[in-house]
N, C-alpha and C positions, 0 to 999 in steps of 0.2 A: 504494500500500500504506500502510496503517494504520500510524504509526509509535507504539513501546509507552506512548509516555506521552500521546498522547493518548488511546488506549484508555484508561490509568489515569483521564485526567481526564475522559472522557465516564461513564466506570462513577463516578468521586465523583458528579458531578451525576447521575446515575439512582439512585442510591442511596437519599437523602434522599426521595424522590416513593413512590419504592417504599416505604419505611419508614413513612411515613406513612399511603398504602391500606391498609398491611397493620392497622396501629394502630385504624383507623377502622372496618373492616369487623370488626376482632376483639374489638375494643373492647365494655364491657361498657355498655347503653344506659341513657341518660338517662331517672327514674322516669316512667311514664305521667301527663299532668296529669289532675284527676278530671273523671269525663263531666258534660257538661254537660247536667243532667237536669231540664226542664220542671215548674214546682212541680204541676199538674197530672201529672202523673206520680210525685208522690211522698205528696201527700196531696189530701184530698176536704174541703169544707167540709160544713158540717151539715146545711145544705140548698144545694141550687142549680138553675137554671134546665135545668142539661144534663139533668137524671136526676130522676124520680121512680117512687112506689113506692105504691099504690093497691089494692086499701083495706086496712085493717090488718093483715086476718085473710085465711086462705084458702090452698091448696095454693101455693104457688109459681112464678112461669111468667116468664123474661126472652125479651121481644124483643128482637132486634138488627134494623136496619134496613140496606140495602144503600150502594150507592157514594157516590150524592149527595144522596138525600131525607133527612132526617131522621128520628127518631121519631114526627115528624107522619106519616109513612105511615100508620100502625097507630092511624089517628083513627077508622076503622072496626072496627077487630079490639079493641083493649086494652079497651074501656070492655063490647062484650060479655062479654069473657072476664072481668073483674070483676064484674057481674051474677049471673055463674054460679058464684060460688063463689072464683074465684082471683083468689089476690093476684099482681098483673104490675106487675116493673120494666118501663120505657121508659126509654131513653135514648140521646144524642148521642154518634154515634163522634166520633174527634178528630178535628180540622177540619170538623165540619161542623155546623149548628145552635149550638147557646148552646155548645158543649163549645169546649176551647181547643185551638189548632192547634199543637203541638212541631214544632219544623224538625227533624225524624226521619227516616227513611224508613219508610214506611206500609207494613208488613211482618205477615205474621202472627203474629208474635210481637208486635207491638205492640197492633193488637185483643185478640187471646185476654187480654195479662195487662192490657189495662185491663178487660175484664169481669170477670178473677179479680179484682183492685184492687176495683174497686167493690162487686162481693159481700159479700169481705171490709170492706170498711169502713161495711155496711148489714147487718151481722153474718146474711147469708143460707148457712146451709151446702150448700146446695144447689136445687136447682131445675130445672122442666122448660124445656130450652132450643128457644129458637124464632126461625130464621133463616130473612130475606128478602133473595133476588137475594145480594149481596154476604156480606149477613150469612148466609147458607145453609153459605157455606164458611166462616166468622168461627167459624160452629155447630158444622161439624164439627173444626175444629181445637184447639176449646176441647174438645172430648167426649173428644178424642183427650190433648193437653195434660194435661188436669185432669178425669180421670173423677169423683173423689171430689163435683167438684163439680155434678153431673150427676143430676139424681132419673131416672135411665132410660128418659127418652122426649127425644126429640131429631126438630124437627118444621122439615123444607125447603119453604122454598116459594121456586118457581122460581130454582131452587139454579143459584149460580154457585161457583168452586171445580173446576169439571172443563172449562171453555173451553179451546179453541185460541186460538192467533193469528191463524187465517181466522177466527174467529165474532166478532174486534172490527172494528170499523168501519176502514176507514185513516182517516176522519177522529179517530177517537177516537185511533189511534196518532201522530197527525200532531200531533194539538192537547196529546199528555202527554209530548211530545217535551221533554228537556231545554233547547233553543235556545226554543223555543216556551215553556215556562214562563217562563223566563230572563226574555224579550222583556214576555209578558203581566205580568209580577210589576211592570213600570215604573210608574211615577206617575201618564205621560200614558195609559197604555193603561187604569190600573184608573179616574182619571178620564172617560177616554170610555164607558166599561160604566157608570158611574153616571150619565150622563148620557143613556145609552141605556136605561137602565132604570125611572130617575124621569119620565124624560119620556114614556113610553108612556102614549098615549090611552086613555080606558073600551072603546071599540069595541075597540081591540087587545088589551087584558088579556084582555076577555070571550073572543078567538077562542082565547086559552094557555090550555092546560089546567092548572089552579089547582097541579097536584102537579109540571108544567116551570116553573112561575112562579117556586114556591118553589126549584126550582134557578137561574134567571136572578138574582133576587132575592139568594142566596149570594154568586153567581160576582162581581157585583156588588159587595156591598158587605161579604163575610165575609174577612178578612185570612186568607191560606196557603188558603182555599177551594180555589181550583182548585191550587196546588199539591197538597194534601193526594191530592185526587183522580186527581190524573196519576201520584203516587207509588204509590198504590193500585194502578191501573190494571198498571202496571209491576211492582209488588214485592211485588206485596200480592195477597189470597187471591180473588182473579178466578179464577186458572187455577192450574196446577202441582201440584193437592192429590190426585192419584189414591192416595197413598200414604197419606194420612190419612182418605180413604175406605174405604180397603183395610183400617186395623189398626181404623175405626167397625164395618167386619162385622165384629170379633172381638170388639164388645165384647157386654155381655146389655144394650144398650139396644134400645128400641121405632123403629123409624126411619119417621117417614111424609114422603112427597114428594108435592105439591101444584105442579101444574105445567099452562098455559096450554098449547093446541096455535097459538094465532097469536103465539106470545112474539115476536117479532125481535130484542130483547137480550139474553134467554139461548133459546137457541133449545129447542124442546121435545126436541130430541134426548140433550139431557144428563142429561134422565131417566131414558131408559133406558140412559146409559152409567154414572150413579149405580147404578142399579137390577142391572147388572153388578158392580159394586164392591162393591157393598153387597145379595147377592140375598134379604135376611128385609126388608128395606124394600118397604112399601105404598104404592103412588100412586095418589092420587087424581086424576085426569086431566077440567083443564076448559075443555070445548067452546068455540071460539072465543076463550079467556080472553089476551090480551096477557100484557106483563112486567109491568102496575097492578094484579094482579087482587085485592090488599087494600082496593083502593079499587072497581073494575071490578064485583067479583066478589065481593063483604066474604061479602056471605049464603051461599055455596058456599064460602069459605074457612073461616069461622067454625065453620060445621055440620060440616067436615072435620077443625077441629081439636078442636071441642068432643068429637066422639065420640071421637078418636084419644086425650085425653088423659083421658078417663073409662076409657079402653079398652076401647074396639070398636072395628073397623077393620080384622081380618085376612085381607083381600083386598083387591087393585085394582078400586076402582070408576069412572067417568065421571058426570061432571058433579054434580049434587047428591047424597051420599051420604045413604044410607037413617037 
């Protein structure tokens, strides 16, 4: 049996421990220190490599481009749609191409407000917006976001934003894996990518196709490259966005979706699960098209969005529209 005064002196020493959880958990916290925020993300310079804006005059029209290509995708599409009348920004998400990499998480809130950012600081109050693969979903979240900033036509092509977890590869979950960025971000590992990269023979470049080259070429030698992109993959507007599909049919925008039947990275069935989310949205649907079809398929993409943004286009067509 317990005799009283060691009671007393076990409860003195509990006392002190307990006085002090209680202090600490109720305690009033220490001021937030300020975020650390990428000078890229707070202002634009006057001109730059990431972003330009072609030709002076003309209705309005921004591309965004998807996970890994650049704005070089739309080497086929921008230079038509300037001929004809519209003035079209192009430009570099973060991490990829000439734009700078923020050690962020690659979220969609981070896209949407660097394309408001940039608008804003290219004094654009609005414009017709036009998303590819990644940027499809980049499109609708911005429309959703920042209607104001939105001229009412909102143009997908092979729209991602409505994937599964079965529709990414395991290699692609395997390689955006946190251990696996971790490991690749090392010195020796980004040295042997440069080494595997510059030293490819003419016969081997020839057999890449020039728009995978331009992603080896990144993962290679663009610092947070493939970070950027594993974070995307994971956090960012690949999948999850049924609900900013859902509040795009309420908006009075024009919706057209442009979408490949041989896609194998965004499969053609997300069309018609868009096309459920969104039922006043038109697709245009092209025959044997892959996930390139800006490059593949420029002449069917172009003539699909030229009529769509003149407005024509209200019905689903296949392959070259009228």
């Amino acid at each position: 049996m317990v005799s009283p005064v060691r009671q007393l002196v076990l409860s003195l020493l509990a006392l002190p421990p307990l006085f002090l959880a209680v202090y600490i958990l109720a305690g009033f916290p220490y001021p937030p220190a300020a975020p650390a925020i990428h000078p890229s993300l707070a202002s634009l310079p006057p001109s730059c490599a990431s972003w330009s804006v072609y030709p002076e005059d003309g209705s309005r029209a921004v591309l965004i481009h998807g996970l890994s290509v650049p704005a070089i995708v739309w080497k086929d599409v921008a230079p038509v749609l300037a001929s004809r009348g519209y003035r079209v920004l192009l430009y570099d998400l973060y991490g990829r191409g000439y734009s700078d990499a923020p050690d962020v998480t690659y979220d969609v809130t981070l896209h949407t407000t660097q394309l408001a950012l940039l608008m804003q600081h290219i004094r654009w109050n609005d414009a017709y917006v036009v998303g590819l693969s990644m940027g499809g979903g980049i499109a609708t979240a911005f429309a959703v976001q920042f209607p104001h900033l939105v001229n009412d036509k909102v143009a997908l092509i092979a729209s991602g934003g409505i994937m599964e977890s079965a529709d990414i590869s395991r290699t692609a979950k395997f390689m955006s894996s946190p251990l696996v960025q971790s490991l690749s971000s090392l010195p020796p590992f980004r040295h042997y990518m440069r080494i595997l990269a510059n030293g490819s023979s003419s016969s081997e470049l020839e057999a890449i196709k020039p728009i995978h080259e331009i992603v080896r070429l990144q993962s290679a030698h663009l610092p947070h490259f493939n970070a950027a992109v594993a974070s995307s993959l994971r956090e960012g507007p690949v999948r999850g966005l049924a609900d900013a599909f859902g509040a795009l049919s309420e908006s009075s925008n024009d919706i057209l979706l442009i979408h490949g039947t041989a896609d194998k990275t965004v499969p053609y069935k997300c069309a018609s699960k868009i096309q459920d989310l969104v039922p006043q949205a038109k697709l245009v649907t092209i025959i044997d098209g892959g996930h390139d079809i800006t490059v593949t398929h420029a002449n069917e993409v172009n003539a699909a969005l030229l009529h769509f943004l003149s407005g024509g286009l209200t019905s689903d067509t296949k392959g070259r529209p009228s």
